[in-house]
C-alpha positions in Angstrom: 0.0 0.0 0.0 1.4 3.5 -1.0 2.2 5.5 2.1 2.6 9.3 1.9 3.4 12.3 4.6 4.1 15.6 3.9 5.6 18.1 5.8 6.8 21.5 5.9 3.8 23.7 6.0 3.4 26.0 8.2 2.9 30.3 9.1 4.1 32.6 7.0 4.0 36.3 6.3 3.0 37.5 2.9 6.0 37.1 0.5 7.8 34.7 2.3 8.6 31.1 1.0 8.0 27.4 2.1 8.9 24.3 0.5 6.8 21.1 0.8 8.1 17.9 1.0 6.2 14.6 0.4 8.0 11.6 1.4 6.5 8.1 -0.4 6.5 4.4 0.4 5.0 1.2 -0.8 6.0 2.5 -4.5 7.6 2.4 -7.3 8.1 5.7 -7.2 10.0 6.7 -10.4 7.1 5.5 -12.6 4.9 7.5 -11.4 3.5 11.1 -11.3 3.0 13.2 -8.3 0.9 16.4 -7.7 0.6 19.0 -5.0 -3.1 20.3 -4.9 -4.8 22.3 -2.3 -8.3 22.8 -0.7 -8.7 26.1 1.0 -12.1 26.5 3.4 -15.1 26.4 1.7 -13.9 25.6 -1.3 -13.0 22.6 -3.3 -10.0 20.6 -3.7 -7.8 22.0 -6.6 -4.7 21.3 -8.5 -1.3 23.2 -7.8 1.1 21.1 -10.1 2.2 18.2 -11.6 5.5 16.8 -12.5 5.6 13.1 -14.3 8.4 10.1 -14.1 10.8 12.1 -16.8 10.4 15.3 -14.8 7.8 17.1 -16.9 5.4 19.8 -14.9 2.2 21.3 -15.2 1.0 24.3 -13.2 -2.4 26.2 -12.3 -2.1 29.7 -13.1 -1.9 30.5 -9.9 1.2 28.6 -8.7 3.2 29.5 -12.2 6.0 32.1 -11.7 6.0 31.6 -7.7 6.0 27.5 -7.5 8.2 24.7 -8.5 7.5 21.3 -7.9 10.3 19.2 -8.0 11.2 15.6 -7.2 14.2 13.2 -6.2 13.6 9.4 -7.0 16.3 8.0 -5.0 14.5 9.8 -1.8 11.3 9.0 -3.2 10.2 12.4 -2.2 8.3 15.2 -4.2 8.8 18.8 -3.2 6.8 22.2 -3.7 9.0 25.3 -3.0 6.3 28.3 -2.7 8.1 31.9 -2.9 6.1 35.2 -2.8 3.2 33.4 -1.0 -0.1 35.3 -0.6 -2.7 35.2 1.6 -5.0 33.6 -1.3 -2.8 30.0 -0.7 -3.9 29.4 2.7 -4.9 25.9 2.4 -4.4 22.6 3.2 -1.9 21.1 0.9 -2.4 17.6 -0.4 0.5 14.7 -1.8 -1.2 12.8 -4.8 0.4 9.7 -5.9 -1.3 9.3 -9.6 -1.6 5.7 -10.3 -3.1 3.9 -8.6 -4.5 7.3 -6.3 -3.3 7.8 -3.0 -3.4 11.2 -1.2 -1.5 12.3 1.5 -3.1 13.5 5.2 -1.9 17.2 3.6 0.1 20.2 5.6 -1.8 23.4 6.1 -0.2 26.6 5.2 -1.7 29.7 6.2 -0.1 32.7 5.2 -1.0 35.8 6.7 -1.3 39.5 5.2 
């Protein structure tokens, strides 16, 4: 069974960083591709980015320019290094492991103004 925890959220002020780290087991984990998403109160779940087994990414609009998701197979971890944060990603970050779908128990990041 695929096993994920993240860590590394936290508080932070407007404009400051944090990087994500989601740490996977019970996988082979270089076959397969991750995703950060987020679900902020009151609203539904939603992607952040993507990054598949050769390292390609995908981004919302809102995480491009500020976000990179990155990933180290001999770790089998997946970060998200968030720069500039606004008060807009306060949410509860979620590890998805793509095939088959496990999520993580997610990290919250609030980031106040």
């Amino acid at each position: 069974q695929v096993q994920l925890v993240e860590s590394g959220g936290g508080l932070v002020q407007a404009g400051g960083s944090l990087r994500l780290s989601c740490a996977a087991s019970g996988t082979i984990f270089s076959i397969n591709t991750m995703g950060w998403y987020r679900q902020a109160p009151g609203k539904q779940r939603e992607l952040v980015a993507t990054i598949t087994s050769g390292g390609s990414t995908n981004y919302a609009d809102s995480a491009k320019g500020r976000f990179t998701i990155s990933r180290d197979n001999a770790k089998k971890t997946v970060y998200l290094q968030m720069n500039s944060l606004k008060p807009e990603d306060t949410a509860v970050y979620y590890c998805l492991h793509w095939a088959p779908r496990y999520w993580g128990q997610g990290t919250q990041v609030t980031v106040s103004s």
